[in-house]
N, C-alpha and C positions, 0 to 999 in steps of 0.2 A: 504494500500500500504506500502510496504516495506521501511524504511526511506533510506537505502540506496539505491534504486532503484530511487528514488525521487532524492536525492541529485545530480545521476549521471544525470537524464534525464534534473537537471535543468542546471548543469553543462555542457551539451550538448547543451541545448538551447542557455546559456550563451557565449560560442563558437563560435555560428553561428553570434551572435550579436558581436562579436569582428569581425570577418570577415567582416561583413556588414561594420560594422565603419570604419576597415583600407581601404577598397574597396572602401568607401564616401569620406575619408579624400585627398586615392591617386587621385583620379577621383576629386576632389576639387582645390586640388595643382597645377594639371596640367591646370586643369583652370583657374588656378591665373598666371602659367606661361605661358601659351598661352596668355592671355588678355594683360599680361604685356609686352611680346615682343614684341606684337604683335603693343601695340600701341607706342613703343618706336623706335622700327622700324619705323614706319611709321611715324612718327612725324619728326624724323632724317633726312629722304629722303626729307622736306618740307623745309631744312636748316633754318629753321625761327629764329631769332637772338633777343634776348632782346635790346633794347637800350642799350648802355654804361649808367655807373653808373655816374650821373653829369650832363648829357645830358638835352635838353631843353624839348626833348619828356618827359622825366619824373619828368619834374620840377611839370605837372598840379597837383591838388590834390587829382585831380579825379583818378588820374595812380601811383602817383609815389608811395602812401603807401603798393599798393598792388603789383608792380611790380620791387621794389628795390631790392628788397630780391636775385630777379631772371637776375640782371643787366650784361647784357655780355654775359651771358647763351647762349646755344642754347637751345631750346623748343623741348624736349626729353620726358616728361612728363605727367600724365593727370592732376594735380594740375597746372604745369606750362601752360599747355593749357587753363583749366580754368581762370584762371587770366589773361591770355592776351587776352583772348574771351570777356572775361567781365569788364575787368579793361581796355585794348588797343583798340581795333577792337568797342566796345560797346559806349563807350565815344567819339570817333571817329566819329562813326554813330551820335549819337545825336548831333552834333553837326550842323550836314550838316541840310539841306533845308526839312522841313518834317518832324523832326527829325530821319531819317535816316530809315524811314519804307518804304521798299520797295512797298507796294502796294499803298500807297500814294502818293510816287515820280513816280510811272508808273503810275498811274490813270491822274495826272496833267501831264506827259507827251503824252499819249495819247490826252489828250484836246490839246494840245500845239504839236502837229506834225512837226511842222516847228522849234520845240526851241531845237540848237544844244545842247544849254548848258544844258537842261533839260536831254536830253536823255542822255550826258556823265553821266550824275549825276546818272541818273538810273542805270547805266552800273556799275559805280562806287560803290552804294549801294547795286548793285548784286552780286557782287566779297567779299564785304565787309561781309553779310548776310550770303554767303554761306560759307565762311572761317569760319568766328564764328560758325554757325551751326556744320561744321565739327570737328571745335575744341572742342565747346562742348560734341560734339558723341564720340569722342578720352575721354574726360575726364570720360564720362559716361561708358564706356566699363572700364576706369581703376578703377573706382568704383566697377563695378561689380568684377573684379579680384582681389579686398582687400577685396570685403566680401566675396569669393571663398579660398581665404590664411584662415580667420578668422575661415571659417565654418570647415578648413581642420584642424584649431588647433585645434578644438573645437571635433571633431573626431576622432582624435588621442588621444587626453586628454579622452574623454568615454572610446573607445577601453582599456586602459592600464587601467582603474577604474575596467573594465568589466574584462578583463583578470585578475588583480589581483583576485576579486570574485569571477570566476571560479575555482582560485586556490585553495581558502580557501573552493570551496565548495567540489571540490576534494580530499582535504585534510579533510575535514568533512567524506563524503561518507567512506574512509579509515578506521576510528577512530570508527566506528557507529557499534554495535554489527549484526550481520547477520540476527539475528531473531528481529530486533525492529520494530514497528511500527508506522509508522506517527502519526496515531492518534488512539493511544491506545482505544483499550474498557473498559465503565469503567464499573465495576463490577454491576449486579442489586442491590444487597443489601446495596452498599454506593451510589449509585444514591437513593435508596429510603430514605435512613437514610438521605440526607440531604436535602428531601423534607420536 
């Protein structure tokens, strides 16, 4: 095969694979900005407020290290979701009767049909369970939208590696005499002399 035929077709390969990566990187990015709006949007509409900074909510030990940082805030975030999932809302639960596992506090309320106070508790434990759960699903989605940013950098950084290489392989093809050969033959008489 002709080396310059080879240079172009790898050239052309080369090409297709810049394509592919800027198509992965765009189609990445808007993943990352969809996940991101999408859950900053919707965290916003939830007005959920940190405690003030100083506050008695955040004196425990169990809140206040993970949750100062975020003091006054509104909860726009999936980091700051996290944290109040698990540092506010989680410490909360434990707390309560059962330690705050809803199918424990419904199972003894179920026994106890007549106990008001049991069944607020359940009620209580359910609002509490399903907030967290949800804020941890908000945090989870804005994970997946930083490693969607990351995989989009990471794409765009091949793409410009690849295009660079294609350049030089263009610029090869160019430089390469017309009649050269990939892979020369090599004459019988020095294949046998160097047997």
């Amino acid at each position: 095969m002709r080396r310059k035929v080879f240079d172009v077709l790898a050239s052309a390969g080369g090409a297709v694979v810049v394509v592919v990566l800027v198509v992965a990187g765009a189609l990445s990015m808007w993943g990352y900005s969809f996940a991101n709006s999408s859950v900053n949007s919707q965290l916003a509409k939830q007005q959920i407020v940190f405690p003030a900074k100083g506050s008695a909510a955040l004196a425990s030990p169990k809140i206040g290290p993970y949750l100062n940082q975020y003091a006054g805030q509104s909860l726009t975030s999936g980091a700051q979701a996290e944290a109040y999932a698990d540092h506010f809302i989680a410490v909360h639960l434990s707390e309560m009767p059962y330690g705050g596992v809803y199918s424990k506090v419904s199972a003894a309320s179920l026994a106890q049909p007549k106990n008001a106070q049991l069944a607020a508790e359940v009620q209580t434990v359910f609002r509490g369970t399903t907030l967290r759960g949800l804020l941890l699903e908000a945090y989870a989605f804005s994970t997946f939208g930083e490693i969607a940013l990351y995989a989009a950098i990471a794409s765009f950084v091949l793409a410009a590696i690849m295009a660079f290489l294609v350049g030089l392989g263009l610029i090869h093809a160019r430089r390469v005499p017309d009649g050269a050969e990939i892979l020369a033959h090599i004459p019988a008489e020095r294949a046998l002399a160097t047997v």
